[in-house]
Backbone as a printed PyTorch tensor [residue, N CA C, xyz], in Angstrom:
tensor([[[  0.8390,  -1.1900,   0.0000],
         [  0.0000,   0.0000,   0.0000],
         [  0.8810,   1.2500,   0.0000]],

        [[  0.4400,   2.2720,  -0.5640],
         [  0.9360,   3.6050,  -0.8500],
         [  1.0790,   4.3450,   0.6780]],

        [[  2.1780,   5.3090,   0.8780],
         [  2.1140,   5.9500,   2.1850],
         [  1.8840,   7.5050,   1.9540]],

        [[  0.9560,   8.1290,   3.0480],
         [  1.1200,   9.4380,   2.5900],
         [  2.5590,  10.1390,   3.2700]],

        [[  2.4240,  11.4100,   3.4250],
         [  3.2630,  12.0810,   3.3810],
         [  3.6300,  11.9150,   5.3510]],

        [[  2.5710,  11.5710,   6.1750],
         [  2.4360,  11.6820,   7.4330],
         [  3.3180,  10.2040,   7.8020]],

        [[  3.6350,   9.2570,   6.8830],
         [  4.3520,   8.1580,   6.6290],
         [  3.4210,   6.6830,   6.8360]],

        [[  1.5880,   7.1830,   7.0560],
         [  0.7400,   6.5580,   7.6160],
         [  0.4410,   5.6580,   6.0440]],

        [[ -0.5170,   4.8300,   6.4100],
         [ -1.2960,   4.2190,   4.5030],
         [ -2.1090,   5.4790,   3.7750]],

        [[ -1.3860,   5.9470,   2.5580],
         [ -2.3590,   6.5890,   1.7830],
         [ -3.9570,   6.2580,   2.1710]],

        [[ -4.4180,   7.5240,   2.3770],
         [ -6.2640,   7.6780,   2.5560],
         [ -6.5530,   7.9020,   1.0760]],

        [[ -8.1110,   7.7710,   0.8430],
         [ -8.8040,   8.1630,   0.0770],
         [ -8.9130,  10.1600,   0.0760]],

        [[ -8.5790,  10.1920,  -1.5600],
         [ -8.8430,  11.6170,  -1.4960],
         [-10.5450,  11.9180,  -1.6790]],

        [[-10.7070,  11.4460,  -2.8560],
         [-12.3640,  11.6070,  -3.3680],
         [-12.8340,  11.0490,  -4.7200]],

        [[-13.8000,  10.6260,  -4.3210],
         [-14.4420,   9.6920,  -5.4880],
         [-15.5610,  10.5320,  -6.2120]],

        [[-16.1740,  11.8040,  -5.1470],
         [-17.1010,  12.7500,  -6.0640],
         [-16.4520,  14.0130,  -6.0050]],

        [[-16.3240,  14.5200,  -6.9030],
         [-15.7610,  13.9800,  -8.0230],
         [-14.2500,  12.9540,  -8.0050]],

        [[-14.7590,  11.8100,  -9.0670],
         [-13.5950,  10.7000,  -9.0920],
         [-12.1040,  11.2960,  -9.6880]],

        [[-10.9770,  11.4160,  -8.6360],
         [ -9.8380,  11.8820,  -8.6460],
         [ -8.5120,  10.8570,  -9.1080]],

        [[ -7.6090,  11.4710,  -9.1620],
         [ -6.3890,  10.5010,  -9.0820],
         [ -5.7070,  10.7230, -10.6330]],

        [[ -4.9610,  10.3180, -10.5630],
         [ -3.8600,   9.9900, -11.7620],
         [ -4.9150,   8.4180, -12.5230]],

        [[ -5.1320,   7.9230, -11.2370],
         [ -5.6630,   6.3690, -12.2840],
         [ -6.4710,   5.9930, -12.2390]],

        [[ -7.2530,   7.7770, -11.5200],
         [ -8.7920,   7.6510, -11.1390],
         [ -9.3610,   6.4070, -10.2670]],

        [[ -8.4220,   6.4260,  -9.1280],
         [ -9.4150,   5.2900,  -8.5110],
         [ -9.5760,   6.0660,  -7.0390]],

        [[ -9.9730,   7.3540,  -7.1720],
         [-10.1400,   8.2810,  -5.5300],
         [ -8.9610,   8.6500,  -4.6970]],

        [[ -7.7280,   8.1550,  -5.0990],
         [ -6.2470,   8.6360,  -4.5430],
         [ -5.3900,   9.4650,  -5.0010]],

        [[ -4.2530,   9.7590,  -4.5420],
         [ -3.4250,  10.5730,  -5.1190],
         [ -2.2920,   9.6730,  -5.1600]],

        [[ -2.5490,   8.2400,  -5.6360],
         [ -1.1570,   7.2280,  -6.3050],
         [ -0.8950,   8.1400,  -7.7280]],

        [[  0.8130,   7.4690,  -7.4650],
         [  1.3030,   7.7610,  -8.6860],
         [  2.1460,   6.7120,  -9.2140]],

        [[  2.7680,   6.7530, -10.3900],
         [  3.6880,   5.7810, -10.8190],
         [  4.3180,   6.4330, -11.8840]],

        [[  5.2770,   5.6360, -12.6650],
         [  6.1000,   6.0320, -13.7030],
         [  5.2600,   6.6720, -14.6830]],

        [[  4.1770,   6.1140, -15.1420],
         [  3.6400,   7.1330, -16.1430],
         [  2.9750,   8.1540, -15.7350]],

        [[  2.7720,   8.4490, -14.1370],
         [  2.0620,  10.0940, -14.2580],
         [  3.2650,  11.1930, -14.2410]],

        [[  3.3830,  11.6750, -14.8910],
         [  4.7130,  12.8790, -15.4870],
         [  4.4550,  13.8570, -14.9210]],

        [[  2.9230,  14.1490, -14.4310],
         [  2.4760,  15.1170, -13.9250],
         [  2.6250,  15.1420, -12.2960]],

        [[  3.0720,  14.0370, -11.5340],
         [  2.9550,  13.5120, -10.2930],
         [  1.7140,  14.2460,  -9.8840]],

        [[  0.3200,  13.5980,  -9.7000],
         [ -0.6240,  13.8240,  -8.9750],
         [ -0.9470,  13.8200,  -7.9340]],

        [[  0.1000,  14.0920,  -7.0910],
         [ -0.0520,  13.5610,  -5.3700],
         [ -0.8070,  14.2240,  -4.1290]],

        [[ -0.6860,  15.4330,  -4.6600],
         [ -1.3510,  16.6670,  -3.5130],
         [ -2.8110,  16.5260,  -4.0990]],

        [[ -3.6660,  15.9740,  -2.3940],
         [ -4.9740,  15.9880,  -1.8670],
         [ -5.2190,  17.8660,  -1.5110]],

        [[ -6.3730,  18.1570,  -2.4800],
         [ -6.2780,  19.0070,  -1.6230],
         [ -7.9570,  20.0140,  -1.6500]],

        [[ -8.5430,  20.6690,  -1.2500],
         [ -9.7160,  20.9740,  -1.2230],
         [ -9.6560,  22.3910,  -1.9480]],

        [[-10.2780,  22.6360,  -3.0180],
         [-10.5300,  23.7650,  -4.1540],
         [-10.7340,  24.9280,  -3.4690]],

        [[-10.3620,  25.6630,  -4.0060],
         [-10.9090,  27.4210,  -3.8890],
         [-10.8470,  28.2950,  -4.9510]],

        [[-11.9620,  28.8140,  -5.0110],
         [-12.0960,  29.5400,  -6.3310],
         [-10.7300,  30.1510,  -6.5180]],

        [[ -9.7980,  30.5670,  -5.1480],
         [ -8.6600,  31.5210,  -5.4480],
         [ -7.4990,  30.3000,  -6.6410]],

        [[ -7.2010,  29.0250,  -6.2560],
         [ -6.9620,  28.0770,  -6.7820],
         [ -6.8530,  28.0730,  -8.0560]],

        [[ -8.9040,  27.7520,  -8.3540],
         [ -9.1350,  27.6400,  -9.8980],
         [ -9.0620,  28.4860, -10.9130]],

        [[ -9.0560,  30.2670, -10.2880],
         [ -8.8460,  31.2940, -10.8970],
         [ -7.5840,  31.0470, -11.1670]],

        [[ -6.1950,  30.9620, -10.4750],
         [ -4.7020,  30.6500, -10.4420],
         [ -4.6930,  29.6950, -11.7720]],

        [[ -5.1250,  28.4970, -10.9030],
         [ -4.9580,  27.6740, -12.4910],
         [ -5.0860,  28.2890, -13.3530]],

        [[ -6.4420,  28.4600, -14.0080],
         [ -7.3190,  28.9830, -15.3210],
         [ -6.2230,  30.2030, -15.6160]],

        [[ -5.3870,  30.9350, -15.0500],
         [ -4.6690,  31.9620, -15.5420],
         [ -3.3670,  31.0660, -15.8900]],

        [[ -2.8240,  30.1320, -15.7400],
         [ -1.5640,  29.1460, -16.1250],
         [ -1.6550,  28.1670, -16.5520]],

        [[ -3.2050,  28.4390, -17.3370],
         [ -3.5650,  27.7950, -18.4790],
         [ -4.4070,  26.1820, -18.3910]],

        [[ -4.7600,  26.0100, -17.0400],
         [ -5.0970,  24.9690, -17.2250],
         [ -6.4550,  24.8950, -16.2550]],

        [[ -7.5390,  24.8340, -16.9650],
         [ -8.8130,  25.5870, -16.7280],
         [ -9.7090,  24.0890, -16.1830]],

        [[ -9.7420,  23.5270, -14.8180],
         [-10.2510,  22.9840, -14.0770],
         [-11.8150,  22.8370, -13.5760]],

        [[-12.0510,  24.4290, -13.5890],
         [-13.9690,  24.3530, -13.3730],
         [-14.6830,  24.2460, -14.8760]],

        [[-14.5030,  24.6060, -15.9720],
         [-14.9950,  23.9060, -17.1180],
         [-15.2460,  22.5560, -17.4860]],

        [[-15.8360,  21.9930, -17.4250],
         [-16.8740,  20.4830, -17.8460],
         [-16.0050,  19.8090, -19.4070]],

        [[-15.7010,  19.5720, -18.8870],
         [-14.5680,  18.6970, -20.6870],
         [-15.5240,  17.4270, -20.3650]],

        [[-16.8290,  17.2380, -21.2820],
         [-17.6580,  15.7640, -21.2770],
         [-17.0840,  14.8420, -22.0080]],

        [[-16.1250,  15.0350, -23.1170],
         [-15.5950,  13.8820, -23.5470],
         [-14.5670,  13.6120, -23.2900]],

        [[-14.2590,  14.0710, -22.3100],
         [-13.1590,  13.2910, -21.4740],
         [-13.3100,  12.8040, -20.2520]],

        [[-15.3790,  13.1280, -19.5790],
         [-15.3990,  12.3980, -18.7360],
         [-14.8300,  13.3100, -17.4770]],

        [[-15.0030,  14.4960, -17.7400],
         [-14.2320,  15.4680, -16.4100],
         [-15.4350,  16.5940, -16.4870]],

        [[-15.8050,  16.2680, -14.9590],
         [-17.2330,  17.2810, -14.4740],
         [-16.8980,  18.8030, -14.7010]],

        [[-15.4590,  18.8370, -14.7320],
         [-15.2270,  20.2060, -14.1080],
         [-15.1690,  20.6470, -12.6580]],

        [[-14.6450,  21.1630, -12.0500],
         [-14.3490,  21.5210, -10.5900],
         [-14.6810,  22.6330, -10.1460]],

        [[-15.5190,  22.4590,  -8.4580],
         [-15.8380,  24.0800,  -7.7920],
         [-15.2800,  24.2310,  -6.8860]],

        [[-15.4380,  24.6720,  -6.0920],
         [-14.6870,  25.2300,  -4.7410],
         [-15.3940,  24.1320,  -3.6450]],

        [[-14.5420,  23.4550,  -2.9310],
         [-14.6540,  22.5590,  -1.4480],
         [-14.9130,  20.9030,  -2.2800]],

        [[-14.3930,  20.9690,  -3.7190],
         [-14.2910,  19.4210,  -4.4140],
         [-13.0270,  19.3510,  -3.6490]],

        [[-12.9360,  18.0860,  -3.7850],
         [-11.3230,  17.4580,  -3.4840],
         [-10.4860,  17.2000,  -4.1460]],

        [[ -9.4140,  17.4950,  -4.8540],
         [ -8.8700,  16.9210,  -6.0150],
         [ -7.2260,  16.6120,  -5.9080]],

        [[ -6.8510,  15.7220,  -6.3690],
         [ -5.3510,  15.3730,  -6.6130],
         [ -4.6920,  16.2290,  -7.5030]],

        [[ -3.3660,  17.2450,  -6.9450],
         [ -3.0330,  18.1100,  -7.8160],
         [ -1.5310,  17.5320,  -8.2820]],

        [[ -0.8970,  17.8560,  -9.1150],
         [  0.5940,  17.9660,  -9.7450],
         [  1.0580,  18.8180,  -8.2140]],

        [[  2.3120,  18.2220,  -7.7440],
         [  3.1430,  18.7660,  -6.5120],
         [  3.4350,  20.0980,  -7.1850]],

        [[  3.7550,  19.7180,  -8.5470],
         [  4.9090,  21.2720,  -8.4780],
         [  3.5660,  22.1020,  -9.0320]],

        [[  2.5040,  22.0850,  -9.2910],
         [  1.2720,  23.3180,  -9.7350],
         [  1.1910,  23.3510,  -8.2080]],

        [[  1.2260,  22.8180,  -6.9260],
         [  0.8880,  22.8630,  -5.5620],
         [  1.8480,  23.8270,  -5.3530]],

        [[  2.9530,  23.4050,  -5.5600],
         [  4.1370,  24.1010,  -4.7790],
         [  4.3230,  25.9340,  -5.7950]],

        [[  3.6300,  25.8280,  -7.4090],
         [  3.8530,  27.2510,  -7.7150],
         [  2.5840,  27.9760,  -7.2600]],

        [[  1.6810,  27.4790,  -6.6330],
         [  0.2570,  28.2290,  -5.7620],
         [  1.0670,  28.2280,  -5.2420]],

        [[  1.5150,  28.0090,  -4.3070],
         [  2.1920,  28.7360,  -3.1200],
         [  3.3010,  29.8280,  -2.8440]],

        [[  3.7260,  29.5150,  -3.5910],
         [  5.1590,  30.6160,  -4.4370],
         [  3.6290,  32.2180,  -4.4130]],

        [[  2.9910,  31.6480,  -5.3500],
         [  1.6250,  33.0090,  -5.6860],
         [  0.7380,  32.8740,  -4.7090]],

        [[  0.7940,  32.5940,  -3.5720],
         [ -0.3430,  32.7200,  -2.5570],
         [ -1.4940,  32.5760,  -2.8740]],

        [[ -1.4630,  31.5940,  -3.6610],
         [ -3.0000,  30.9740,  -4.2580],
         [ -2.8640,  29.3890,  -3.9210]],

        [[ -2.0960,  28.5990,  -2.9870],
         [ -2.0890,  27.4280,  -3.0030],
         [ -3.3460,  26.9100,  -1.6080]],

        [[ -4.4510,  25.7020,  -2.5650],
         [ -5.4880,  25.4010,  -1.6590],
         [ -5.1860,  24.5140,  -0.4000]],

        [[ -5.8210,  24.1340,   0.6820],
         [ -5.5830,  23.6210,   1.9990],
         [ -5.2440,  22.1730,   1.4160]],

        [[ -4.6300,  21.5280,   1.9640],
         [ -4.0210,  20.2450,   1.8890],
         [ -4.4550,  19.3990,   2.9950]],

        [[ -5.0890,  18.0090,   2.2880],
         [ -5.4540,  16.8530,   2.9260],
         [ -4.0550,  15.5670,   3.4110]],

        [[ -3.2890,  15.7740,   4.5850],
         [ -2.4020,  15.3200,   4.3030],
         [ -2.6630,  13.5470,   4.5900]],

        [[ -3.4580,  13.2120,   5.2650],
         [ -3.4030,  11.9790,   5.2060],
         [ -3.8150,  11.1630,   3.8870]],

        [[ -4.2210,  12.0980,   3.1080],
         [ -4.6670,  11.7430,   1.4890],
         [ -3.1210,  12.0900,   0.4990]],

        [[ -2.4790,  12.5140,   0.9730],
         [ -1.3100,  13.0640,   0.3450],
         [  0.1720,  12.5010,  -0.1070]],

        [[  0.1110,  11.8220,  -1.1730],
         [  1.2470,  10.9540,  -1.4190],
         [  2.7070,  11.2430,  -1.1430]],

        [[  3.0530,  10.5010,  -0.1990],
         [  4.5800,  10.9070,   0.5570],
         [  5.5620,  11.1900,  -1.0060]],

        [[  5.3730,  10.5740,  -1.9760],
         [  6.3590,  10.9880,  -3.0720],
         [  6.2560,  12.8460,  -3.5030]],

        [[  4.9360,  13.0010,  -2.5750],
         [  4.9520,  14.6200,  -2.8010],
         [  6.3050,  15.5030,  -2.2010]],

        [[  6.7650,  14.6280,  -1.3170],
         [  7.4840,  15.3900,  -0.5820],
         [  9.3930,  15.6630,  -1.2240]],

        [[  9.1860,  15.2580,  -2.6030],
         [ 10.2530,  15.3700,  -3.3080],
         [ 10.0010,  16.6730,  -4.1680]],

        [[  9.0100,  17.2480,  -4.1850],
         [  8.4910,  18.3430,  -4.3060],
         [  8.4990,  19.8600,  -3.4920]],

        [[  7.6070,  19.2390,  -2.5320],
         [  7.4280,  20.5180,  -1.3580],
         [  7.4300,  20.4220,  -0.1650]],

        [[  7.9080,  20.9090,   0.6360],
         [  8.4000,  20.7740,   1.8420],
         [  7.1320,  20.2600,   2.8380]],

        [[  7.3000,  19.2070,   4.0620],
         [  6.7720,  19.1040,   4.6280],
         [  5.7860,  20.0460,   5.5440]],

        [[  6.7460,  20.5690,   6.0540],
         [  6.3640,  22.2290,   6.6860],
         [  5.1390,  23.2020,   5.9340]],

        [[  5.5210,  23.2150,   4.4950],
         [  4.6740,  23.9510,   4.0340],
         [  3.1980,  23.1360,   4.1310]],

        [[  3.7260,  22.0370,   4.0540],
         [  1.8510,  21.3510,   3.5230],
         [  1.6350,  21.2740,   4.9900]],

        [[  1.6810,  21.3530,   5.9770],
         [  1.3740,  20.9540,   7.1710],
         [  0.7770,  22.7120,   7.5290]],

        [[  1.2330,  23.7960,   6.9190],
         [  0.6810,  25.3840,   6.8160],
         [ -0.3140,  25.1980,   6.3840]],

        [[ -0.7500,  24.8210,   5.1790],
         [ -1.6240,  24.7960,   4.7390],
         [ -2.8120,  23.7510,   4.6650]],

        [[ -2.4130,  22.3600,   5.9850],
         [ -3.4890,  21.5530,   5.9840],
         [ -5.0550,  21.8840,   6.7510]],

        [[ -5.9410,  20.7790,   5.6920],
         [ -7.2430,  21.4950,   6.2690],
         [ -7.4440,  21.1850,   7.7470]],

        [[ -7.6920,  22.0920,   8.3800],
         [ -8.1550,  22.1070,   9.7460],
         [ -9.5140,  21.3400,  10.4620]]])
């Protein structure tokens, strides 16, 4: 089993909307996600605005690909380093760390995600 970042068994991030790199509700990763999907973390419009300005537009509904689109307080598995440049821009959302794949932490510092976990 996968460990999160707390060194505990990877938790479930969210299944509504269905998340993950391999879409099975986690933030596993493996050799083919390039994107490392590891950061659990809960939306905020400040977030999806961030994204949508660095080009990669999250609350829009893409139906043929099977992606609802995202709002604010979904749960979603992010790329560490789109986690770690929200934060650089003070747009990075609260972090689920027991959902949070310890390979995140080749990314971004422990410390920081533990700032920003949800309360």
């Amino acid at each position: 089993m996968a460990r999160n970042v707390l060194g505990s068994d990877l938790e479930l991030c969210s299944t509504d909307p269905l998340t993950g790199f391999y879409r099975d509700g986690c933030c596993n990763t493996g050799a083919e996600d390039r994107g490392i999907h590891t950061v659990c973390t809960l939306l905020t419009d400040e977030f999806l605005a961030f994204s949508k300005s660095r080009g990669n537009d999250l609350s829009t509904p893409q139906p043929g690909f099977g992606f609802p689109g995202l709002k604010p307080g979904d749960r979603w598995c992010l790329c560490a380093e789109r986690w770690q440049e929200a934060l650089e821009a003070g747009a990075a959302p609260e972090v689920v760390l027991a959902s949070t794949h310890a390979s995140t932490l080749e990314w971004v510092s422990l410390e920081d995600l533990r700032r920003h976990a949800v309360r």
